[in-house]
C-alpha positions as CSV (number, residue, x, y, z in Angstrom):
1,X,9.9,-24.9,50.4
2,X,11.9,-21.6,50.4
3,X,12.1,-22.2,46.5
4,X,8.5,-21.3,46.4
5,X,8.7,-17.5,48.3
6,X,10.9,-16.3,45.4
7,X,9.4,-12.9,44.0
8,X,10.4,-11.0,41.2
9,X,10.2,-7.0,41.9
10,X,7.3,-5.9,39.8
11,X,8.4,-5.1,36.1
12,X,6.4,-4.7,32.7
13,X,5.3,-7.3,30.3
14,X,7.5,-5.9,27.5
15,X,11.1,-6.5,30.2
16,X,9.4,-9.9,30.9
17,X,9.2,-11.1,27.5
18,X,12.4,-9.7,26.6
19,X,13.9,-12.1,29.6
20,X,12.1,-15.0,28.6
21,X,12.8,-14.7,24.9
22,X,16.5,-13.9,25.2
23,X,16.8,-17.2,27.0
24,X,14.9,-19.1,24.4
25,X,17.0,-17.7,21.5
26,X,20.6,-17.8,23.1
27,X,19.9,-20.7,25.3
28,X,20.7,-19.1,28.3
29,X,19.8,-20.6,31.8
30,X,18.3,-17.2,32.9
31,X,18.4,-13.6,32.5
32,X,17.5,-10.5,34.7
33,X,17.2,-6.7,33.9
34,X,18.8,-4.3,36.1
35,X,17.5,-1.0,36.2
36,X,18.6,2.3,38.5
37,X,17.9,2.6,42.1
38,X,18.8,5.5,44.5
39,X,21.5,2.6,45.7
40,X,22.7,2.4,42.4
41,X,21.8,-0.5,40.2
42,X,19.4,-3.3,41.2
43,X,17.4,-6.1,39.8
44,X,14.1,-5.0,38.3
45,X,13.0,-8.4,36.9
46,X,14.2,-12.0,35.9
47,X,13.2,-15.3,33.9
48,X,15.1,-18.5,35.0
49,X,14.5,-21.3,32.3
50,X,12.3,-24.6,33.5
51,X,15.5,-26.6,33.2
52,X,17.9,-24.8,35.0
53,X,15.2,-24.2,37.8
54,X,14.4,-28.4,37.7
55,X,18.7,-28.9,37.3
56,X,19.1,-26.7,40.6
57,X,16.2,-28.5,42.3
58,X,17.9,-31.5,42.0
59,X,21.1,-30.5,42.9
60,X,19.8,-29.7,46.2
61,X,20.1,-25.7,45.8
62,X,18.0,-23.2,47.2
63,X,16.5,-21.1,44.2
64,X,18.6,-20.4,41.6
65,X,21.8,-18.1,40.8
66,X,19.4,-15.1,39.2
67,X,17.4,-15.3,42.5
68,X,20.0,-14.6,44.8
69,X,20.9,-11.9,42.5
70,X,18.1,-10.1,43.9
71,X,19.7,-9.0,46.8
72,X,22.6,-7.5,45.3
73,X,23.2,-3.7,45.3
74,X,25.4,-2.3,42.7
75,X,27.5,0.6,42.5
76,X,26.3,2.8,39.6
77,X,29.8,4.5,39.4
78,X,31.7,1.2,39.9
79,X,33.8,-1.7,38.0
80,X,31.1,-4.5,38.2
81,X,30.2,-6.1,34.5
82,X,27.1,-4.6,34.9
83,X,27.5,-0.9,35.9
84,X,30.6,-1.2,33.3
85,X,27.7,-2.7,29.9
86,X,25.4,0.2,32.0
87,X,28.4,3.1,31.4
88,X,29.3,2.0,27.9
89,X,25.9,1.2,26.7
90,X,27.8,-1.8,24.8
91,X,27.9,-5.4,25.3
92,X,30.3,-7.7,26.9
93,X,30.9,-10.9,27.3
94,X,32.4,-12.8,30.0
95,X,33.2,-16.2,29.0
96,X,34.9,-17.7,32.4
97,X,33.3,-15.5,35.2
98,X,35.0,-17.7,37.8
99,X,38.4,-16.3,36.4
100,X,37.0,-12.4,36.2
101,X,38.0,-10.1,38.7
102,X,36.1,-7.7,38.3
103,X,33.0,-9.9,38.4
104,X,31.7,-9.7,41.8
105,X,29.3,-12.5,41.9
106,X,31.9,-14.9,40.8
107,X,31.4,-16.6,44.0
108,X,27.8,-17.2,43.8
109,X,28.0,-18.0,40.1
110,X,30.4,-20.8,41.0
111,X,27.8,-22.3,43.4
112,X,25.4,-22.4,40.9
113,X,27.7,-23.9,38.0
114,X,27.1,-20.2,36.4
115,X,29.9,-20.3,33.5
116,X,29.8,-17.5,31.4
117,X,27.3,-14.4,31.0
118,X,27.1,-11.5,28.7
119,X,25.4,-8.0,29.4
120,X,23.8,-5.8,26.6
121,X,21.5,-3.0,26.7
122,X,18.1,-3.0,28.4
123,X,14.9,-0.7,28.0
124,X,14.5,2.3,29.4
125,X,18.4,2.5,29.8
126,X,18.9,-0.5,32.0
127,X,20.9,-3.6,31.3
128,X,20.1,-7.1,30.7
129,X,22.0,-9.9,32.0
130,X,21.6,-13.7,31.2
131,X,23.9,-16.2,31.2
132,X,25.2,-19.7,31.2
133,X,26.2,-23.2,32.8
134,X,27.6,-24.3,28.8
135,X,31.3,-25.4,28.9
136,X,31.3,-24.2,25.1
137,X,28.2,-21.6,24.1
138,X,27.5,-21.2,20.7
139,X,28.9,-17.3,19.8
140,X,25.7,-17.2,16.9
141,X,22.9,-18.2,19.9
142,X,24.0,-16.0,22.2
143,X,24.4,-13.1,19.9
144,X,21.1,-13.8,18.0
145,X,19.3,-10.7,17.5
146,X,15.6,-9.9,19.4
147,X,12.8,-8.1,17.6
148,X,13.2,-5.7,20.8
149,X,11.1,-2.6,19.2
150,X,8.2,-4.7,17.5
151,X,7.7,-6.9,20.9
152,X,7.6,-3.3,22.9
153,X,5.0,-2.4,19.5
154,X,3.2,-5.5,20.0
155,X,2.6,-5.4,23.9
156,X,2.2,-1.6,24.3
157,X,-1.1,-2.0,21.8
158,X,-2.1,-4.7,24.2
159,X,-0.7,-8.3,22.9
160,X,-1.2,-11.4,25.7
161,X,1.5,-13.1,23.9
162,X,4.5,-12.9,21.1
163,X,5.7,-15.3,18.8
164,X,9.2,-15.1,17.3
165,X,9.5,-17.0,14.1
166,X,12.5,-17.4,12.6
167,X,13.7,-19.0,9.1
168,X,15.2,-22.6,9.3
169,X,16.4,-24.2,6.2
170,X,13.3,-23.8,3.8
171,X,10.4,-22.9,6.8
172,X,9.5,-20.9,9.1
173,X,9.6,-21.9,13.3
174,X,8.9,-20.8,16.4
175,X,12.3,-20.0,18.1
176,X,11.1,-17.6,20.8
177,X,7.7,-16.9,22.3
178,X,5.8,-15.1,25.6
179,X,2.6,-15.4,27.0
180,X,1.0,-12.8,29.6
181,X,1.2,-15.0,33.1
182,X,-2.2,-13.9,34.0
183,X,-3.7,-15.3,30.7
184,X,-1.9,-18.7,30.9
185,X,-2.9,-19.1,34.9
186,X,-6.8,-18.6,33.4
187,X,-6.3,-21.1,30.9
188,X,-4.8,-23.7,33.4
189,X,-8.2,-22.9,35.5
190,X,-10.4,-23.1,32.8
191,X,-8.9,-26.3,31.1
192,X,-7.4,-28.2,33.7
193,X,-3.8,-29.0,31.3
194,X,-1.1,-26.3,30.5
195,X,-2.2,-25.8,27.0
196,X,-1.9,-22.6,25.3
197,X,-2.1,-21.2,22.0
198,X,1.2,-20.5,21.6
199,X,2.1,-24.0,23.0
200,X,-0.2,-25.3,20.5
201,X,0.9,-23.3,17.6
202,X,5.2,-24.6,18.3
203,X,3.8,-27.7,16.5
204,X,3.3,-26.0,13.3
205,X,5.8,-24.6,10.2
206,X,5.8,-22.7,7.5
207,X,7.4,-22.7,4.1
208,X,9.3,-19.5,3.1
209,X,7.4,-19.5,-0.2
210,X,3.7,-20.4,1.3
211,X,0.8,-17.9,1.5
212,X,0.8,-18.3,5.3
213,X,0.3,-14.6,7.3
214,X,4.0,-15.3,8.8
215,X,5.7,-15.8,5.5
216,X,3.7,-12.8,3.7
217,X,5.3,-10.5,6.1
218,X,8.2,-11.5,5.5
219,X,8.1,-11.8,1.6
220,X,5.8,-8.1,1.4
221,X,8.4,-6.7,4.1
222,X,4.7,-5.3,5.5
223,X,2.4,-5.9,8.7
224,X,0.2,-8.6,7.4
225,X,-3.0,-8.8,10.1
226,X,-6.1,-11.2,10.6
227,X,-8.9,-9.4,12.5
228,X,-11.1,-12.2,12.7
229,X,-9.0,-15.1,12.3
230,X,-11.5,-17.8,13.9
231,X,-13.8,-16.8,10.6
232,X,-10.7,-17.4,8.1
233,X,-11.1,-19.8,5.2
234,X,-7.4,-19.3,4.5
235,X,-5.8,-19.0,8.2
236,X,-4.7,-22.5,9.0
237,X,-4.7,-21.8,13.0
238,X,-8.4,-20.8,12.7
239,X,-9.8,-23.4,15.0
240,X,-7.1,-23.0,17.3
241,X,-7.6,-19.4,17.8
242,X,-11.6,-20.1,18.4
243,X,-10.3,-22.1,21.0
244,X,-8.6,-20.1,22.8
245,X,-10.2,-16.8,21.8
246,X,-7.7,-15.0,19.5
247,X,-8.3,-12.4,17.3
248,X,-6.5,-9.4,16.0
249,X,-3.3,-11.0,14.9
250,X,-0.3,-9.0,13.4
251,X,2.3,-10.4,11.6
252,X,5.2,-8.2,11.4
253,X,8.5,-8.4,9.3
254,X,11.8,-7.9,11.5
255,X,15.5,-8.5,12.3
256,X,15.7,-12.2,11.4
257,X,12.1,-13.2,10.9
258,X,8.8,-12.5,11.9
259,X,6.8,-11.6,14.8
260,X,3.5,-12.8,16.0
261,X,1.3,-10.8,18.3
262,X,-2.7,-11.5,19.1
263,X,-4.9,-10.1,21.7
264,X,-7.2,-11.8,23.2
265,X,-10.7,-10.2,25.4
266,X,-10.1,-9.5,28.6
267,X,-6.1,-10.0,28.8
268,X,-3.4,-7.8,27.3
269,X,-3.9,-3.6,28.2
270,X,-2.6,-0.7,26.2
271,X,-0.2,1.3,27.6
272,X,-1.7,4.4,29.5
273,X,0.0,7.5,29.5
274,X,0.8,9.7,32.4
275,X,-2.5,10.8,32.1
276,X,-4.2,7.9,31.7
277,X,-5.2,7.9,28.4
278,X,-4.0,4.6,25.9
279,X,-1.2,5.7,24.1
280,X,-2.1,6.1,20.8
281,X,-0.7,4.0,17.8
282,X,-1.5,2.6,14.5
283,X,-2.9,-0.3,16.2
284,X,-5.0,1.9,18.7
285,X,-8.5,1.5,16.3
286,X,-7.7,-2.1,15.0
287,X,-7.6,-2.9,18.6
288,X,-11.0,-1.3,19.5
289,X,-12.7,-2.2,16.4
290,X,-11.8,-6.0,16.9
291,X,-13.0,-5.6,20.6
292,X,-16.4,-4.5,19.1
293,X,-16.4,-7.4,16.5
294,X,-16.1,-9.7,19.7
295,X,-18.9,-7.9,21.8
296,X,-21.3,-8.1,19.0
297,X,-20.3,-11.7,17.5
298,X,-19.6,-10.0,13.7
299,X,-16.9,-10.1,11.1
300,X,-16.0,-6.7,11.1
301,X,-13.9,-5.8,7.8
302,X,-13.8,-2.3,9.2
303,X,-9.9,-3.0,10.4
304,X,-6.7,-2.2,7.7
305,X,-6.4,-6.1,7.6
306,X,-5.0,-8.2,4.7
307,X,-6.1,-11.3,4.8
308,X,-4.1,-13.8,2.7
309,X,-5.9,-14.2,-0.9
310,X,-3.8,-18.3,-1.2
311,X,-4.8,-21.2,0.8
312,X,-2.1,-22.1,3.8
313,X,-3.2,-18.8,5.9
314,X,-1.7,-18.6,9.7
């Protein structure tokens, strides 16, 4: 199955969540992150949602339209959408590529029911593309804002996953997540099922007015951490982070909502500098203390957490 010898060039987890949460958010089919090349502009990473990837399956397609994308060079001087969001550093929206001249994969958009696609800035001065197949897409989805810097925060101090939750009506929901690839394959090992915690956790909500880490944030407008959340009287996920071995859970206030980021023993690295030494950051000693209050099986209270006081915690 040629569908199966599709790989991604090698990129970060921070481009790979931003991919994968873009898509959740806007609803968008895939999205792929260009970066510079001495041939100009190339694909340096890409998520395609499960459904698109089942829909093209079944219409009897070979991979998908952000696959074939890999191949394509791009003039860094030239008129394509992308070297033109890359030039201008602002977004843009195409809403019928088919009818866009100066979209050069119309073609291959057309043959994969591609509609429309917008472009905004990237990290580290890239762009990020995603589009898709909608006759009509909703101009709030596909404009709804990312936590972009706190995801970077949250993964650069060593995160295996982000949680994006996001206020609807009275409660708080997941509307966005990421899990390292290498800690989810594990878990599949280990368990036998797909089951993850941040699967696990999409079945739970919280009130905008509870005592729950998530809404604390966003009511203190503060980081709000657990160190030890599998010891939490107050944490409401407690059991479900034994089970899966999370600890050192920030909860910090952004754009829109909250986000979610946990590390978990062996998965999840800081990022090193260029001389390989961890970068260091606020997080830098919560991190290694919470690794030592793994190792030796204590409660450490060592860490700047606030634990919430009120019943409801997680």
């Amino acid at each position: 199955d040629k569908r199966a010898m599709v790989v991604w060039p090698e990129h970060s987890a921070h481009v790979a969540a931003l991919l994968k949460m873009r898509c959740d958010v806007s609803g968008a089919e895939y999205a792929l992150f260009w970066r510079t090349d001495t041939a100009g502009l190339v694909v340096g990473g890409g998520y395609v949602s499960p459904a698109h990837r089942a829909r093209s399956i079944a219409e009897g397609l070979l991979g998908t339209f952000a696959e074939e994308s890999i191949a394509v060079e791009l003039k860094l001087g030239g008129g394509s959408a992308v070297a033109r969001a890359y030039k201008s550093r602002e977004p843009i929206y195409i809403e019928d590529v088919a009818g866009c001249d100066y979209f050069v994969r119309r073609d291959m958009a057309k043959k994969h029911g591609i509609r429309s696609i917008c472009f905004a800035r990237g990290p580290q001065g890239g762009v990020i593309e995603f589009g898709s197949r909608a006759v009509t897409w909703d101009c709030a989805a596909r404009n709804t804002a990312l936590p972009e810097t706190e995801i970077a925060t949250g993964l650069h101090a060593g995160a295996a996953y982000t949680i994006f939750w996001k206020v609807q009506g009275a409660e708080f929901q997941i509307v966005a997540d990421y899990i390292l690839p290498e800690w989810a394959n594990a878990l599949k090992l280990e368990r036998g099922d797909d089951e993850t915690y941040v699967s696990r956790s999409k079945g739970v909500k919280f009130f905008k007015s509870s005592a729950s880490l998530v809404a604390s944030a966003a009511t203190f407008d503060q980081l709000v951490e657990e160190s030890s959340p599998w010891d939490s009287s107050t944490f409401c996920r407690a059991e479900l982070s034994k089970e899966f071995a999370v600890h050192c859970i920030h909860c910090m206030p952004c754009a829109g909502g909250v986000l979610e980021w946990g590390m978990v023993l062996g998965f999840g690295r800081p990022v090193l500098s260029e001389t390989n030494t961890p970068i260091q950051s606020r997080y830098s000693s919560a991190h290694n203390l919470c690794l030592d209050s793994m190792s030796n099986g204590a409660n450490s209270d060592a860490t700047t957490s606030r634990r919430s006081e009120e019943g409801g915690g997680g």
